[in-house]
C-alpha positions in Angstrom: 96.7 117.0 -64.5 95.0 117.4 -61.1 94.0 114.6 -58.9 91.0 114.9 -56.2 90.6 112.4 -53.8 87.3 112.9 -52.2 86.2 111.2 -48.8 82.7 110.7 -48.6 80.1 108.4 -46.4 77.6 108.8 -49.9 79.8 107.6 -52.7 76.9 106.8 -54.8 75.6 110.5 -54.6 78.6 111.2 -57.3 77.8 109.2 -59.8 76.0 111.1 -62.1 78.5 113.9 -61.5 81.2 111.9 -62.8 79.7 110.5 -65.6 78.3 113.6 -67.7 79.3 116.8 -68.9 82.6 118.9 -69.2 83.8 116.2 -65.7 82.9 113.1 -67.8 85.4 113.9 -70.9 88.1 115.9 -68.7 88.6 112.3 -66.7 88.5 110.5 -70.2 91.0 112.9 -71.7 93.1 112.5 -68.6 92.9 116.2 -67.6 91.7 115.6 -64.0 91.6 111.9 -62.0 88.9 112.1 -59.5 88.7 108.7 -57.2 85.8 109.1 -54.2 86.4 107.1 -51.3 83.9 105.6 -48.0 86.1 106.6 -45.4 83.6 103.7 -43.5 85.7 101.1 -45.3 88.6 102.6 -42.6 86.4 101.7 -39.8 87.6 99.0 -37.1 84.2 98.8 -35.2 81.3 96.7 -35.7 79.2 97.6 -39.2 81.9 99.9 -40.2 80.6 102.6 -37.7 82.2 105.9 -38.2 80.3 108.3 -35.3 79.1 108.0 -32.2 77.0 110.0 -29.6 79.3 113.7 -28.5 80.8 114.1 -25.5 78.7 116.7 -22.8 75.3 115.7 -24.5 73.1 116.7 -27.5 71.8 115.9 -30.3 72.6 113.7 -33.2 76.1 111.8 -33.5 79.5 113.0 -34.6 81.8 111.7 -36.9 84.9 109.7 -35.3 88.2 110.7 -35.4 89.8 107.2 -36.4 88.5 106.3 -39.9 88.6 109.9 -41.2 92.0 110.1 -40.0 93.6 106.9 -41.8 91.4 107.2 -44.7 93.5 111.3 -45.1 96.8 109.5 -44.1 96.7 106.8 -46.8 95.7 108.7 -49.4 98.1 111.9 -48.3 101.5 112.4 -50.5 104.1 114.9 -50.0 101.9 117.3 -52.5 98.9 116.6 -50.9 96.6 119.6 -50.1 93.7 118.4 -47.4 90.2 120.5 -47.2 87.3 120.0 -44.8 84.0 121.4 -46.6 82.4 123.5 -43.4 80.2 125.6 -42.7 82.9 127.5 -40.5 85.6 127.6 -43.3 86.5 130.6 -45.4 83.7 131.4 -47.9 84.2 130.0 -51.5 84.9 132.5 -54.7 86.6 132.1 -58.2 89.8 133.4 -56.6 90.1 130.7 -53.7 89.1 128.6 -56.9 91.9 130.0 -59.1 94.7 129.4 -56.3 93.6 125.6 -56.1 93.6 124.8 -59.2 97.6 125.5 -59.3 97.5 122.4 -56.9 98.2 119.1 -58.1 96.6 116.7 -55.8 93.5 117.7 -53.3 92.1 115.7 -50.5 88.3 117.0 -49.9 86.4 115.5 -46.8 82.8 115.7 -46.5 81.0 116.1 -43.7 77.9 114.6 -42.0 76.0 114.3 -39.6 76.3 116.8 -36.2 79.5 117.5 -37.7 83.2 116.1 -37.1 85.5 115.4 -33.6 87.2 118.8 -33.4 90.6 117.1 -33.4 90.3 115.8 -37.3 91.1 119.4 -38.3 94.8 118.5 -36.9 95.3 116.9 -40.2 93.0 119.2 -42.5 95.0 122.3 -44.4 92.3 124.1 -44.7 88.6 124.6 -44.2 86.1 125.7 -47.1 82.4 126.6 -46.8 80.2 127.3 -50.2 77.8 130.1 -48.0 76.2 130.8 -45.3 73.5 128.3 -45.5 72.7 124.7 -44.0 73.4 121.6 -46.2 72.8 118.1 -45.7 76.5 116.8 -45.5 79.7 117.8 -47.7 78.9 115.9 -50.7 77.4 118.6 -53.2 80.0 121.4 -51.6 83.0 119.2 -52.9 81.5 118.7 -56.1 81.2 122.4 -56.5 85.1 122.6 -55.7 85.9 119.9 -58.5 83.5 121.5 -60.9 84.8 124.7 -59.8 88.8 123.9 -60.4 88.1 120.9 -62.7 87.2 123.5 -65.8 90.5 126.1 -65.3 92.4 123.3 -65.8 94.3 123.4 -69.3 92.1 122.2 -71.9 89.4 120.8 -69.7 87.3 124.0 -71.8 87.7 125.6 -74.7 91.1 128.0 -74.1 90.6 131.7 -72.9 87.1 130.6 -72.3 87.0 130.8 -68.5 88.8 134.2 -69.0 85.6 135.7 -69.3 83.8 134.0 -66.7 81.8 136.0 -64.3 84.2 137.1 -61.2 87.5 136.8 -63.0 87.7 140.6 -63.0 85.3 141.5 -59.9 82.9 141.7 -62.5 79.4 139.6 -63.4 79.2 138.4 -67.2 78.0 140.7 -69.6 74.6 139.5 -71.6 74.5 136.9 -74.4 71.5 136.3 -77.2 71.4 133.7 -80.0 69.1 133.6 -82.8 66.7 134.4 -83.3 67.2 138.4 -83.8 63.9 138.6 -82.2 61.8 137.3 -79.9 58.2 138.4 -78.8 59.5 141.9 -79.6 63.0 141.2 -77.7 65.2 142.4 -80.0 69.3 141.9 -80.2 70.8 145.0 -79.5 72.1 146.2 -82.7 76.1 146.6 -81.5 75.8 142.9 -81.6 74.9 142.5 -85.1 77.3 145.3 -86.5 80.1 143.1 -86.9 82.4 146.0 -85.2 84.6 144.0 -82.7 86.0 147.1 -81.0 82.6 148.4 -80.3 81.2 144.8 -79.2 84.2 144.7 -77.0 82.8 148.2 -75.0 79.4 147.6 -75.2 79.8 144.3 -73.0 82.5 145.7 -71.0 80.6 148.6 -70.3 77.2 145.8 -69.8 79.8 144.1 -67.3 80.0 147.3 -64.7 75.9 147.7 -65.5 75.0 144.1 -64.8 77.4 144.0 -61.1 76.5 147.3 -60.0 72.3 146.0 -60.0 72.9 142.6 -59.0 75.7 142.7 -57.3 76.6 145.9 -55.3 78.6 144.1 -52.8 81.2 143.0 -55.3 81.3 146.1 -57.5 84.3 148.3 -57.4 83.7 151.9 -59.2 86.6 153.5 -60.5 86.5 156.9 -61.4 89.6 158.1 -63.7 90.0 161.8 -64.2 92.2 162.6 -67.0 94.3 165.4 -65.8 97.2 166.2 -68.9 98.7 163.5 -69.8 98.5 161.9 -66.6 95.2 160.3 -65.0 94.1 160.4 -61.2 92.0 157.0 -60.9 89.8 157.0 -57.7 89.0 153.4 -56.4 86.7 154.0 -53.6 86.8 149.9 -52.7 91.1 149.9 -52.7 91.3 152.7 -50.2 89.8 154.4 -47.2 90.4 157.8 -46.3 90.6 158.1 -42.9 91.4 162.1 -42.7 92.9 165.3 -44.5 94.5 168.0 -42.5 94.9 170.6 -45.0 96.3 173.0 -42.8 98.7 170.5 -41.2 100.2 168.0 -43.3 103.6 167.6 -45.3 103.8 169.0 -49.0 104.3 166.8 -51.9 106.3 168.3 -54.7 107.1 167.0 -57.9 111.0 166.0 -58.5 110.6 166.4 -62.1 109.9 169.2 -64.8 106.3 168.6 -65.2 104.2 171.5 -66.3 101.6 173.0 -63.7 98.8 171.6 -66.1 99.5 168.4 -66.3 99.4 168.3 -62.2 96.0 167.8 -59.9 95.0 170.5 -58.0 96.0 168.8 -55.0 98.3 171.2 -53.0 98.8 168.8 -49.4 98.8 165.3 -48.7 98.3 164.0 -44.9 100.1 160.7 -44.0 98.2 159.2 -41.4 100.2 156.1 -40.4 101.9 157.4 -37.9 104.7 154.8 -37.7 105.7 156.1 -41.7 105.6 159.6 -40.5 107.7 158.8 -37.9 110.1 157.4 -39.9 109.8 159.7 -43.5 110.8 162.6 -40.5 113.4 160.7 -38.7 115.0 160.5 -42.3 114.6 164.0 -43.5 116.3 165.3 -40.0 118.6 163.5 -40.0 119.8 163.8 -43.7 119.7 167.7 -43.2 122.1 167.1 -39.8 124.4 165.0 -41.7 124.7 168.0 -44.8 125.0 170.8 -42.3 127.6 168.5 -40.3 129.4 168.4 -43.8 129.5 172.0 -44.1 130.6 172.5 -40.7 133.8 170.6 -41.3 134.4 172.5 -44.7 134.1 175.6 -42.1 136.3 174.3 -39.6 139.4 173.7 -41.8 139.0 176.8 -44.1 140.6 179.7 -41.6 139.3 182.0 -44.3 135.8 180.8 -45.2 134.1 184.0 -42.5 131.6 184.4 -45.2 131.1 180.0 -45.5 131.2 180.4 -41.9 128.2 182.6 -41.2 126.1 180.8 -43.5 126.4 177.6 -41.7 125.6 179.4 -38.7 122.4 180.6 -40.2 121.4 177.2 -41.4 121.8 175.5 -38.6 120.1 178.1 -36.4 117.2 177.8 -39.4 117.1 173.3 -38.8 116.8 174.0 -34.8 113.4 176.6 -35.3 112.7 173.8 -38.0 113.3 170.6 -35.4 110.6 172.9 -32.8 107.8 174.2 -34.6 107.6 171.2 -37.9 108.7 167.8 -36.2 108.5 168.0 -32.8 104.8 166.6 -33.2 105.9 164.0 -35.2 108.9 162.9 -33.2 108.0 164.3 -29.6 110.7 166.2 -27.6 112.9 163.6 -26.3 114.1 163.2 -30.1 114.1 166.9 -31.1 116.3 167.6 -27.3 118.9 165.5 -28.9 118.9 166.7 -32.5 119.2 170.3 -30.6 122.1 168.8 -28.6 123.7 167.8 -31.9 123.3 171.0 -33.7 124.2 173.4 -30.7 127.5 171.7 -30.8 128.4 172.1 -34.0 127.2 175.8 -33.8 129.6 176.3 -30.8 132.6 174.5 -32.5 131.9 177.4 -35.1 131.9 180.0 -32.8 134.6 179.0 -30.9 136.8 178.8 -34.1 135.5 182.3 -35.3 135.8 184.0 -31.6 139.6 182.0 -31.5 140.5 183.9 -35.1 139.0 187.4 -33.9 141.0 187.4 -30.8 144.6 186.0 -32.9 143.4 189.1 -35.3 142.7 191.6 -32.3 146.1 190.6 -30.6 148.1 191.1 -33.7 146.8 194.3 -34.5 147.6 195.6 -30.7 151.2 193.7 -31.4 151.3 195.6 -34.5 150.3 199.2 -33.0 152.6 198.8 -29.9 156.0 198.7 -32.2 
């Protein structure tokens, strides 16, 4: 169960919310509590007075701090989630609508009036506006956030029903018709009347994407899937934005598994454009090629007869500093390549210094050999 506490000046303006409908029977079945509150009843001053004229001037009076205040405090418990209904609050959808119902006990103040003393939101979680339009006071906006979260509720409706609702899936509902079959020439469509679930299933999912894309272009998400094999390449133009392709200067994306050349996209090059990744995919890749050639090295250094081991190592490493110049250095800048050179010079000339150390023993022992 869900309890809403709501703090109104108008608590007459809900009684005809609370008493029909879906609301009526959920409070009767005990699925939701709903208890509305005059936060004027909180009020110390003469006639309950709970606003006065704003500081600096203006028009119209301002709700006090005081009564709102003590009215939030005595009703507040340690799972208490407060909400100020405001025109400058995040805009109201079925997800905001989804992530409150999870709550078990919400405060909702409504507003009236100029407005509220600025220093009541101290004590608010969280500010909610319905739209972008100009209501009398907060009264009708809270009772479209109990309506709202009142019916996905468990069993306040009919279950799996308000899994089809309109914006569940960033989609408007599809069309309905009842009987009869026609009307002044309106038929049914006939999908509807074929008994064929699987086909009445795509018919209103594909009505779904029809219906949002006409009324509602803001909300509609088009994605484009591209079977490619037995793989699929889905485009969602909303997810993602493409900020820019480099073709001829980007990093290559391979695949690490036997996958046939038909089953892949055409897409030969891939451009990271975060540059704080790149940064750090590179950083990575140098460095594990330093620490493999390091690895080598050492199997060099203690094999007196690895010349062939030797030279290899020598070419690789001479390969990783071209690499570290003309690949990364845009991607790292030179202060971090100059050390990576630093690094692989001096294994190169620990090499060297053990292959021109061998050549000389070898030269000395074959003059020693000629002079006996």
């Amino acid at each position: 169960m869900i309890k809403f506490d709501v703090l109104t000046l108008f608590p007459n303006m809900f009684d005809g919310f609370l008493s029909e409908s879906i609301i009526k029977r959920a409070i009767e079945d005990k699925k939701i509590k709903i208890d509305i509150t005059n936060f004027r009843d909180y009020s110390e001053l003469k006639n309950n007075q709970v606003d006065d004229t704003p500081y600096g001037g203006g028009e119209g009076m301002v709700l006090m701090c005081d009564p709102i205040v003590k009215a939030i405090e005595e009703k507040k418990k340690k799972n208490s989630k407060v909400i100020l209904m405001s025109p400058q609050g995040t805009k109201y959808d079925q997800k905001k609508a989804i992530e409150l119902s999870k709550e078990s006990h919400l405060i909702i103040v409504c507003g009236h009036y100029e407005g509220f003393d600025e220093r009541i939101k101290n004590f608010i979680d969280e500010e909610i506006s319905i739209g972008d339009y100009v209501l009398t006071g907060g009264e009708i906006p809270s009772m479209v956030l109990v309506d709202s979260i009142s019916r996905l509720v468990p069993g306040v409706i009919t279950e799996g029903s308000f899994e089809k609702d309109s914006f569940m899936d960033d989609l408007l509902d599809y069309p309905t018709y009842t009987k009869p079959r026609e009307y002044r020439g309106m038929k049914v469509p006939d999908v509807l009347l074929s008994g064929d679930h699987k086909k009445i299933d795509e018919w209103r999912k594909e009505k779904q994407k029809e219906v949002t894309k006409e009324k509602r272009p803001d909300i509609y998400k088009e994605k484009v899937i591209k079977e490619v094999g037995k793989y699929s390449l889905v485009d969602d133009k909303e997810e993602k934005s493409l900020i820019s392709i480099n073709i001829d200067d980007s990093y290559n994306f391979l695949p690490n598994n036997k996958i046939k050349k038909s089953d892949l996209a055409s897409i030969s090059k891939v451009m990271i454009v975060e540059p704080t990744f790149i940064d750090k995919i590179a950083r990575q890749n140098v460095e594990k090629k330093i620490a493999i050639l390091m690895k080598q090295a050492n199997i060099v250094l203690n094999d007196e007869t690895d010349d062939e081991g030797a030279m290899y190592v020598l070419g690789e490493l001479q390969r990783m500093q071209e690499l570290l110049l003309t690949q990364y250095a845009k991607y790292l800048g030179m202060e971090y390549v100059s050390l990576m050179q630093i690094k692989l010079e001096a294994i190169k000339n620990g090499i060297n210094t053990k292959m021109m150390a061998k050549m000389n023993i070898q030269n000395f022992e074959t003059k020693r050999g000629r002079g006996r």
